[in-house]
N, C-alpha and C positions, 0 to 999 in steps of 0.2 A: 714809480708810484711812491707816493710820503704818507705813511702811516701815523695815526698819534693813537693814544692811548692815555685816560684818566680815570684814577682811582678817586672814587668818592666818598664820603663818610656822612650819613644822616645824623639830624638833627637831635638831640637825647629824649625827646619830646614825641618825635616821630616812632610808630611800629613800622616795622619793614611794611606791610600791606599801605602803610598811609602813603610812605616814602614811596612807593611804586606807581602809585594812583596818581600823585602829584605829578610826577617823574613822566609820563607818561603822558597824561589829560591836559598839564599846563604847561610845565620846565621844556618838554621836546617841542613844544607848537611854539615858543617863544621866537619867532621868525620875521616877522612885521611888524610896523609901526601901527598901532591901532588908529581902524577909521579908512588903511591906504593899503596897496598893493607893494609897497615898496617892502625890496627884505630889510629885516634890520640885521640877521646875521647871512651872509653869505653862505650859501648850502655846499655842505662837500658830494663828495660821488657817492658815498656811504656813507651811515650815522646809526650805529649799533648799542645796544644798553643790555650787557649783561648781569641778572641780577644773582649773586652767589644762593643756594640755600648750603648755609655752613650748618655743619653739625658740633655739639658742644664739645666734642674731645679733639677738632682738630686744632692741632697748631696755630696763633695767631702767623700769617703771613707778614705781615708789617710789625715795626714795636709800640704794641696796643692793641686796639678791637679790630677784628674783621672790617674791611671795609665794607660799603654795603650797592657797592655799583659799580661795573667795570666799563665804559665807556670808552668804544671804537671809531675812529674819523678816519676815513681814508679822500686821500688830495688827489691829484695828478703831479703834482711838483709842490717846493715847499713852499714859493711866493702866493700859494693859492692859502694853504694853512697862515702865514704871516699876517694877507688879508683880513683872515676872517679875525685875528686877534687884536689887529688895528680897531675892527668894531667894536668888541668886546672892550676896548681898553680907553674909545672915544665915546662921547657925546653925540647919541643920546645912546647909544649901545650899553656905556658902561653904567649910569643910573641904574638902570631898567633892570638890565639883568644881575649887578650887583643886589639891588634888592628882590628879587627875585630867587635869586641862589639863598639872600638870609632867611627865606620862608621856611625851606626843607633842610638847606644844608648845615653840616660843618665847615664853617670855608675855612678855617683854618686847619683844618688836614687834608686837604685835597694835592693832590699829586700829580703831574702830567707826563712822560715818556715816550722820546719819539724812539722809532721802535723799525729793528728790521726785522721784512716780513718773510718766512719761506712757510711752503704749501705745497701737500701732496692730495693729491686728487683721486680716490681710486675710482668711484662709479656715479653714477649721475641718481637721483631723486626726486621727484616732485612732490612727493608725501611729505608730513610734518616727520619731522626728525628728533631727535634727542640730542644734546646739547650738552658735554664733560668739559670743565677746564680743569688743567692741571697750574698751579702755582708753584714754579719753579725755584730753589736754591741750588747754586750746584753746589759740589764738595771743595772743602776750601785747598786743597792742591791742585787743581786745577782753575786756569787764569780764564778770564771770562772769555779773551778771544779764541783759548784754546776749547775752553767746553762748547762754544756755538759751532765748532767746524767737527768737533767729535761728535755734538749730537744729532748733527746734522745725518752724517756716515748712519749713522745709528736707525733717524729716524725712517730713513730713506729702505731700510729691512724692516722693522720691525711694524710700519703702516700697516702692509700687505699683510698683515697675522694676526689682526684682528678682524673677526667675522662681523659681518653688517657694517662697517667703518664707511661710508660716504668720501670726508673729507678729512685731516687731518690737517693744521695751518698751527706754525709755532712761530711767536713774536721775542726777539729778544731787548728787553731795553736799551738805552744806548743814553747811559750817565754822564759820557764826557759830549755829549749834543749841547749845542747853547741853548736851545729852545727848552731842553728837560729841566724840570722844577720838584722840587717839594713845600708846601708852607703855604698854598694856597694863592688864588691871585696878585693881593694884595701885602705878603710877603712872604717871596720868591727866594729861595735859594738853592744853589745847586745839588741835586739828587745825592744823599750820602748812602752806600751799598751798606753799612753798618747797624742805622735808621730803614731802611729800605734793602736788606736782601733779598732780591725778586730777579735773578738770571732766565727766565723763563716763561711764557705767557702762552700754554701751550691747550690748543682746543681742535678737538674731537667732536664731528656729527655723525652718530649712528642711527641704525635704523630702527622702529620701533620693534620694540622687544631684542633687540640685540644684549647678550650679556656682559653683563654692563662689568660685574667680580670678573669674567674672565680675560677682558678688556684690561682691567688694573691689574692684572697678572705681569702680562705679559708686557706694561709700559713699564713698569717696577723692576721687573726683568733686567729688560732692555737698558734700562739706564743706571743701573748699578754701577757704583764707580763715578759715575758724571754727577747724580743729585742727590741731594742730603735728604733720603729719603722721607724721616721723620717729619723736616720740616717744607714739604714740597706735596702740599694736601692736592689730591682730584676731589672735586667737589663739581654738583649740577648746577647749572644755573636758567635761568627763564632768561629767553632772547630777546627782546624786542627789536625789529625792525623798522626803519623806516620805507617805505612806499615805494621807493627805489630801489631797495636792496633786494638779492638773489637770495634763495632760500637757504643753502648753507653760505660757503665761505663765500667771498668775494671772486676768488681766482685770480688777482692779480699779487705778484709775488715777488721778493726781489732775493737774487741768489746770493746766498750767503760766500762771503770770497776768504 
């Protein structure tokens, strides 16, 4: 399974509620050519939009403002994501959507991350859930390959100990990928971890009313040592799915080696 991940940043012009509405009503439906059945972007297995609610004392995660969209693609292989950027990057794909993205977005801070995926699953759901991500920095003596196999160890205890926990699924970026980007479509360059400290892309669905403080306990706990606490905010976010997607994670996973 080939996972992507983009970070997005709205317009200055835009409130979060308009950014959503847009995001949402038009930018996700942006699929066909109007008038035809034909897609204009090639659809993945999953298409996730998560929207942070930050609170004013956390941490910026990037250098600069909160981004304001965490956007999930999940492929079967990576020729199938290549595809769909072929569109994106041809006629009439790239017109369309290039103006399209200048309606709501920043495109010059947009970011992209292929990303490995691992996932612990403790029990099943069909209720509406709750929805924590954590934004990961680890601690700078430890090297990135070494904190994804520690935290892995880690994660794999400390899932089971929190009450109501559904799913657990942590994404690690992967900076030296050729596919990973920062700078937006249109200038592209490779991820710099200095510009972009983000070791961690780690999300949590609980069940409703589960405690939520006792949850950040014991993640905080647990990772002591591995992440620069300070700057490695849990924050909710509103999930949107598309039509196809399972109600928490996806379930497919790749083991971290």
């Amino acid at each position: 399974m080939f996972k992507v991940v983009f970070f997005l940043w709205r317009r200055a012009d835009f409130s979060r509620a308009q950014f959503i509405d847009y995001y949402e009503n038009s930018h996700a439906n942006l699929t066909k050519h109007d008038g035809t059945d034909e897609l204009l972007v090639p659809k993945a297995l999953d298409y996730r939009r998560n929207f942070p609610i930050w609170r004013t004392e956390q941490h910026p995660v990037f250098d600069g403002p909160h981004f304001d969209v965490m956007t999930e693609m999940w492929f079967n292989r990576q020729s199938e994501f290549e595809e769909q950027l072929k569109t994106v990057t041809t006629s009439p794909g790239k017109e369309r959507i290039s103006a399209d993205e200048a309606k709501f977005l920043d495109r010059a801070r947009q970011a992209l991350f292929i990303v490995t995926e691992c996932a612990t699953e403790i029990s099943h759901a069909d209720d509406p859930l709750t929805k924590i991500v954590r934004f990961g920095q680890r601690q700078p003596q430890v090297s990135r390959q070494q904190f994804g196999k520690r935290y892995e160890r880690a994660a794999r205890d400390f899932s089971r100990q929190i009450s109501g926990l559904v799913e657990h699924r942590r994404s690690y970026p992967m900076f030296e990928h050729p596919l990973s980007f920062q700078g937006g479509h249109h200038n592209q360059t490779a991820p710099d971890d200095t510009a972009f400290p983000l070791d961690l892309v780690e999300e949590f669905w609980l069940r409703k009313g589960a405690d939520i403080s006792a949850m950040n306990t014991t993640v905080q706990n647990a990772s002591e040592g591995l992440l620069d606490q300070p700057r490695s905010p849990i924050v909710p976010v509103e999930e949107f799915r598309s039509p196809w997607g399972r109600p928490a994670a996806p379930g497919w996973a790749h083991r971290l080696r």
